[in-house]
C-alpha positions in Angstrom: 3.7 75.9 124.0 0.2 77.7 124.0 -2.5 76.9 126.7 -6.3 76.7 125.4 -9.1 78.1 127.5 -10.5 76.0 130.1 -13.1 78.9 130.8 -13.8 81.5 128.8 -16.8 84.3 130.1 -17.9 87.5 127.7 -20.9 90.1 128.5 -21.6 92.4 125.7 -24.4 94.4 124.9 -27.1 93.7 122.1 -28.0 96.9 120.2 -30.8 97.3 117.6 -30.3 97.9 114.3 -29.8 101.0 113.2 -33.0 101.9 111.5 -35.4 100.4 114.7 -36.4 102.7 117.3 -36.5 101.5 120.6 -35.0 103.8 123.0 -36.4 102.8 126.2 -35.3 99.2 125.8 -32.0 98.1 126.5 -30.2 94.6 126.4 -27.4 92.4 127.4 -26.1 88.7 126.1 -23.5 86.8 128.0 -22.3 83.4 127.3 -20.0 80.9 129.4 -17.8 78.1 127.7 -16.4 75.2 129.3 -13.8 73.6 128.2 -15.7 69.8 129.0 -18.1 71.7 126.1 -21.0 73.1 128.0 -22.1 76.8 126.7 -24.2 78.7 128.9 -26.2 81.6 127.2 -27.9 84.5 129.3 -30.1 87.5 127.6 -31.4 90.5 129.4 -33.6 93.0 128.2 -35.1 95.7 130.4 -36.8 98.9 130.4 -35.1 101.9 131.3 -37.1 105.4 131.4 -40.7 106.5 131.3 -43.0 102.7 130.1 -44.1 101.1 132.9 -44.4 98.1 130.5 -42.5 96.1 127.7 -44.0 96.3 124.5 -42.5 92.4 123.4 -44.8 89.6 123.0 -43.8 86.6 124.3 -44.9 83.2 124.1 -46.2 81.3 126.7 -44.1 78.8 128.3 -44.7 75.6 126.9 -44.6 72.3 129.6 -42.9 69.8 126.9 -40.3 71.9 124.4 -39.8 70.4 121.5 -37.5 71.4 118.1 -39.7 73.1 115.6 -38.9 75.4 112.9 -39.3 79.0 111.7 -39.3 80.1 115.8 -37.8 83.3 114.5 -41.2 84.3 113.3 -42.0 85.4 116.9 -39.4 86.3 119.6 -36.5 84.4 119.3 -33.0 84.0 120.9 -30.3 83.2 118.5 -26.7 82.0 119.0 -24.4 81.4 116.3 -21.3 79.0 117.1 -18.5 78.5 114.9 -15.0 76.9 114.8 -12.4 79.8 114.4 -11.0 79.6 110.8 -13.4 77.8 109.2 -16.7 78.7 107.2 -18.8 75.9 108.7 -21.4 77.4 111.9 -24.0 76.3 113.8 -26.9 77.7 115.0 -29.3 78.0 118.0 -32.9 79.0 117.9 -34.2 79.4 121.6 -38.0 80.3 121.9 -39.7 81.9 125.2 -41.6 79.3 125.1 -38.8 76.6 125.5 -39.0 75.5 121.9 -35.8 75.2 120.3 -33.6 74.0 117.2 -29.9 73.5 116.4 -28.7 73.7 112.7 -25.5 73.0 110.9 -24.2 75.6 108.0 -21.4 74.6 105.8 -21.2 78.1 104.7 -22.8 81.3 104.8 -26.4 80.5 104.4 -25.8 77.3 102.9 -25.6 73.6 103.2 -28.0 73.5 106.2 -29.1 70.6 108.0 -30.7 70.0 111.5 -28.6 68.7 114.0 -29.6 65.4 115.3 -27.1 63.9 118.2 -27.9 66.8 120.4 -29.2 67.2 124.0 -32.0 69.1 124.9 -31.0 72.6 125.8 -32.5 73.7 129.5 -34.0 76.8 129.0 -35.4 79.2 131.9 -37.0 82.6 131.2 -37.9 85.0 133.6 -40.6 87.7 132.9 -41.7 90.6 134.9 -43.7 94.0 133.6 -40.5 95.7 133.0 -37.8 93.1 131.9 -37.5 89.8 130.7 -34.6 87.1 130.8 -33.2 83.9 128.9 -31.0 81.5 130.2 -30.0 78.2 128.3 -27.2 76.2 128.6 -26.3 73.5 125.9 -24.1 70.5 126.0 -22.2 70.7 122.7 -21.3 67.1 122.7 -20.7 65.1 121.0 -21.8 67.0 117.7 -18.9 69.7 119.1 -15.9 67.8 118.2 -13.2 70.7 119.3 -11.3 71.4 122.8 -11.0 74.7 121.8 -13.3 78.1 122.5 -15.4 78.8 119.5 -16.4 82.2 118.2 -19.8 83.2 119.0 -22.2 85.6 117.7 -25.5 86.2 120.3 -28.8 87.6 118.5 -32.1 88.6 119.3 -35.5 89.0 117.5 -38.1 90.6 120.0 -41.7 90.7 117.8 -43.9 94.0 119.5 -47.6 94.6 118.6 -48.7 94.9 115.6 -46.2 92.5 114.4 -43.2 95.0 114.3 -40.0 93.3 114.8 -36.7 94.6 116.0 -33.4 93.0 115.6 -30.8 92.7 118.9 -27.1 91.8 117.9 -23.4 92.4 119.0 -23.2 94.9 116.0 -24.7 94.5 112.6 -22.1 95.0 110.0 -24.3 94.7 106.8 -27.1 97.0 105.5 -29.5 95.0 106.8 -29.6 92.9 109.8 -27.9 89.5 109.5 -27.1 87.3 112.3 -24.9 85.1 109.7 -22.5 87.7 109.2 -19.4 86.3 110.2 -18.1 90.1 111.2 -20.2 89.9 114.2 -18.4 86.3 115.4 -16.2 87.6 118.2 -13.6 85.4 118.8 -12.1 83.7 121.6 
């Protein structure tokens, strides 16, 4: 008889798509499942060489969060949850700021809807001249219905001046980047 996860902790590096440029900047995601359903998200991005400075805008911290929409038009943490096997995924839109939004995806791309039974995610971001940090950590329940791990996918979109905007994933399969792709789910 097969044991599930109780625990189950990854670290893996975000890279930027192929065609961005952005040498001196490099990145980590981690997340942490519990098997009571609690998912803790970490992401890390820091300078390494010659700036003395990140070029990343980030928005100011906000004192009430709240769930808004289109938060991926500025910098923006992503997480994309899914139950192994099946089409249906969710996904997390963390802000700097503390803003936030949780949607459901029957399939690639479509059949979205907002979730609605979901606690507010507690988000913590650290910023310094030379790196930057996100935690969160989300109760899935009860809109998470499974004792099992899920596959995970952790994304970034940093926006840099003059509204450039590079795009941090576990690997981008496609041709362009695409945080939906189900290739870059890694499983339990």
């Amino acid at each position: 008889m097969s044991r599930y996860a109780v625990m189950t902790h990854k670290v893996f590096p975000l890279i930027p798509f192929q065609s961005e440029q952005n040498t001196n900047l490099v990145s980590s995601a981690s997340f942490l499942w519990k098997e009571e359903g609690i998912l803790e998200l970490n992401y890390v991005f820091r300078i390494e060489g010659g700036k003395d400075q990140l070029d990343v805008l980030i928005p100011v911290s906000n004192s009430s969060p709240q769930r808004r929409d289109e938060l991926s038009a500025s910098t923006c943490f992503e997480a994309f949850i899914s139950i192994p096997k099946y089409p249906s995924y969710w996904e997390l839109n963390i802000s700097p700021n503390s803003d936030w939004n949780l949607y459901f995806f029957e399939g690639y791309r479509h059949g979205v809807s907002a979730i609605k039974d979901v606690q507010n995610p507690l988000i913590n971001m650290q910023v310094a001249p030379r790196h930057f940090q996100c935690n969160v950590l989300l109760n899935l329940n009860p809109w998470w219905p499974f004792n099992q791990t899920p596959e995970l996918s952790l994304a970034a979109i940093l926006e840099q001046p003059n509204s450039v905007f590079t795009h941090w994933a576990l690997c981008h399969p496609g041709v362009s980047p695409d945080f939906h792709d189900r290739r870059s789910f890694v499983a339990p």
